[in-house]
C-alpha positions in Angstrom: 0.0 0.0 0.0 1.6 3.4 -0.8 1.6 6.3 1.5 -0.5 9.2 1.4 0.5 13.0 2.7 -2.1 15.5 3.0 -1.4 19.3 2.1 -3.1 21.7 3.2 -2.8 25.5 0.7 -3.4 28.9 1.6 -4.7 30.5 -1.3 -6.7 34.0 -2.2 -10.6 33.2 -2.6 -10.5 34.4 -6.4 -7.7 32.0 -7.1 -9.7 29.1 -5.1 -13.3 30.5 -7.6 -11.0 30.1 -10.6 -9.8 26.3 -9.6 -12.9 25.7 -9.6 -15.0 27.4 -12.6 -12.1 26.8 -14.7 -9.7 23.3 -13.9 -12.1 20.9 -12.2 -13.2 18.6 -14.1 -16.8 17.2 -13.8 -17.2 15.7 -10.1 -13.4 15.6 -9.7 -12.4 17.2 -6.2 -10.2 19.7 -5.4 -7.4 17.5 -4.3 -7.3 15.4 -7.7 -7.0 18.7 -9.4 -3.9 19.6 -7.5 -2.9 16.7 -8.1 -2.9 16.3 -11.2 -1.3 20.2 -11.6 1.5 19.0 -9.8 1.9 16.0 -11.5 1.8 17.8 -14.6 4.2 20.4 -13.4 6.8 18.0 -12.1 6.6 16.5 -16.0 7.8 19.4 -17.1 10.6 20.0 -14.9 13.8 19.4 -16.6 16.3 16.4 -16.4 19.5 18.1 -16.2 20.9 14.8 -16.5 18.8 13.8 -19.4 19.8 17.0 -21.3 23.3 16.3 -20.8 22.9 12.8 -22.1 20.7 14.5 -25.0 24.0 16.3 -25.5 26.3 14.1 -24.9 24.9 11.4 -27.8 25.2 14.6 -30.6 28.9 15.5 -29.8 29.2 11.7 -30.4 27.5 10.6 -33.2 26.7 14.3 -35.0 23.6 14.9 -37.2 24.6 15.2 -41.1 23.3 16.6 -44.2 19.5 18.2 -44.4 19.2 17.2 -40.1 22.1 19.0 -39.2 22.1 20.0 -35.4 22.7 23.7 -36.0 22.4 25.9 -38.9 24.3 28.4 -37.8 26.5 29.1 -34.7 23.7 31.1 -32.8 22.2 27.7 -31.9 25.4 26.1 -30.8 26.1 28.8 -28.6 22.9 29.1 -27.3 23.3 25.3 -26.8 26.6 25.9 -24.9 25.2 28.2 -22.6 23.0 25.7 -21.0 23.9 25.2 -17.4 26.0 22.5 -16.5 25.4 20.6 -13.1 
């Protein structure tokens, strides 16, 4: 059986009117709508790791031809200016 936290949020009325008018869905509480916003948010977060794998596998084996990487060096740099952990 997994374990199960409660939170408890301090929010402005209005923003507590908009949850509800505009993200719940159907008979879906409250909590399942946090939920699934931070689940949704936490998918988004990035993988530093998995970026720097993403990397890593171009400076290895580099695009060619019409799927070159970058067309010009504004992308590379912009690239290269990604922070490094």
């Amino acid at each position: 059986m997994r374990s199960i936290s409660k939170l408890t949020v301090t929010m402005p009325s209005e923003l507590l009117e908009a949850l509800d008018q505009k993200l719940v869905r159907g008979s879906e509480s409250r909590s399942a709508v946090v939920r699934r916003l931070i689940e949704n948010a936490l998918s988004h977060v990035e993988d530093p790791e998995a970026t720097e794998r993403w990397l890593q596998s171009y400076r290895v084996v580099p695009q060619e031809g019409d799927y070159a990487p970058w067309p010009d060096d504004t992308t590379a740099q912009h690239l290269a200016e990604l922070p490094r952990q």
